[in-house]
N, C-alpha and C positions, 0 to 999 in steps of 0.2 A: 535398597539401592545404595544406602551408604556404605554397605558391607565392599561392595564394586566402584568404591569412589574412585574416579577419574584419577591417577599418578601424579598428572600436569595439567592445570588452566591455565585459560587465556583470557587475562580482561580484556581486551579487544574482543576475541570471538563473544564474551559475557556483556560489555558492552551496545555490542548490532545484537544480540541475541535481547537482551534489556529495552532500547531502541522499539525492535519490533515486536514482541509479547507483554511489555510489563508497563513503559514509560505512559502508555495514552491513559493507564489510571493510578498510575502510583506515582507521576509528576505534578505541579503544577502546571497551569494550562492556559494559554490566552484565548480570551473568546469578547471578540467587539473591542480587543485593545486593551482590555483590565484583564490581567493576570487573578487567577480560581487557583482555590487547593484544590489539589489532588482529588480523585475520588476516592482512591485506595488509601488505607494509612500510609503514613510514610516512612519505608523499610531503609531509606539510606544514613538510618540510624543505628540500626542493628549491626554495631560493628564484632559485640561482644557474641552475638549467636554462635553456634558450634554449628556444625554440618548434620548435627543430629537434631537442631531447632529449625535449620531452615528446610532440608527436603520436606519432611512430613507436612510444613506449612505450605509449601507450595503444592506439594502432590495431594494435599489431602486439605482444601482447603474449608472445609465444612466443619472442623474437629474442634478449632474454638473460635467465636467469632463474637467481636465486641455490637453491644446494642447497636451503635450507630453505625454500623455496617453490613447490619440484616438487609435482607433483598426484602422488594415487595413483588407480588402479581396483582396485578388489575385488569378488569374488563369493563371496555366502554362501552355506551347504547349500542355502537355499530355493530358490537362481536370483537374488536378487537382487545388482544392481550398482550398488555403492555408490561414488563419486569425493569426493575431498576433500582437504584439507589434512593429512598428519600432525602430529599434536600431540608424543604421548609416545607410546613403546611399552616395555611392560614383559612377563615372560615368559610374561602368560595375556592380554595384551587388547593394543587399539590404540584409541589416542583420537586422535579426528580430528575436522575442521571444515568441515559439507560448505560448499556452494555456497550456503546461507542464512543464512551465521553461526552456524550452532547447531552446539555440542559434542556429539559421539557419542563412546560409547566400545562397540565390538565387540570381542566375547571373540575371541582367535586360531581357539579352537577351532570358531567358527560361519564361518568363511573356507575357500574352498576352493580361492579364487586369490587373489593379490595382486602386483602390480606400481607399480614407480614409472615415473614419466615425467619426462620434462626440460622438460614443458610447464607454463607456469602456469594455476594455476586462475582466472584472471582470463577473462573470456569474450571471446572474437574477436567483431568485431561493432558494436564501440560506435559509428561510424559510422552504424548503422543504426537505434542507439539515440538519440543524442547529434547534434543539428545543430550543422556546425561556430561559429555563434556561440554557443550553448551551453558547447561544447569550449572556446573559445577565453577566456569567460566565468567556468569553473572554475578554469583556469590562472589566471586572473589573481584569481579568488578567493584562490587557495592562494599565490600570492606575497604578496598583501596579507593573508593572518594567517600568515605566517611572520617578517613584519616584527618 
């Protein structure tokens, strides 16, 4: 995909495209009036990336993924399977952050499986979300407010 990179971006179009795919985990977030980090790292740092560091990371989001950004699956008594971000774990519950930015916290004792993964909770796919001028668009968003 970088071989076809995009001629011209738009940080505005990279912006509403950031906005609506990236910001509800890769920003800061208020929830009850106190501002949360982010769930995702935080890429509005990354000014120094080349287009060859950021496609692969976003399209290929499984490829390297730091410890504290492994997903989990769990299954509670009821059946259900819950994936998410671990937050804290203390010795009756687990707070975690699924896939819409919203804080859970699950008693241990309603768990009846639990595992981690080496996968990120970032979704495969963005490709199919994200046209590459779009892609190409955020990037160049996120370099011009990291300035």
């Amino acid at each position: 995909m970088v071989a076809n990179w995009p001629s011209h971006s738009d940080q505005e179009v990279g912006r509403a495209a950031y906005q609506k795919h990236c910001a509800v985990c890769h920003d800061p977030r208020t929830v009850d009036g106190r501002t949360q980090e982010s769930v995702g790292p935080n890429i509005r740092g990354l000014i120094h990336w080349t287009n060859e560091a950021w496609v692969p990371a976003i399209l290929d989001p499984h490829r390297s993924v730091e410890e504290n950004y492994w997903a989990f699956q769990a299954k509670t008594e009821d059946g259900e399977v819950i994936t998410g971000l671990k937050l804290r774990e203390d010795d009756s519950a687990i707070e975690w952050v699924n896939t819409a930015g919203r804080v859970e916290r699950t008693p241990k004792s309603e768990l009846t499986e639990f595992r981690m993964s080496k996968l990120s909770l970032m979704p495969e796919g963005c490709e199919q979300l994200v046209a590459p001028e779009s892609l190409a668009g955020i990037i160049s968003y996120l370099r011009a407010e990291s300035q």
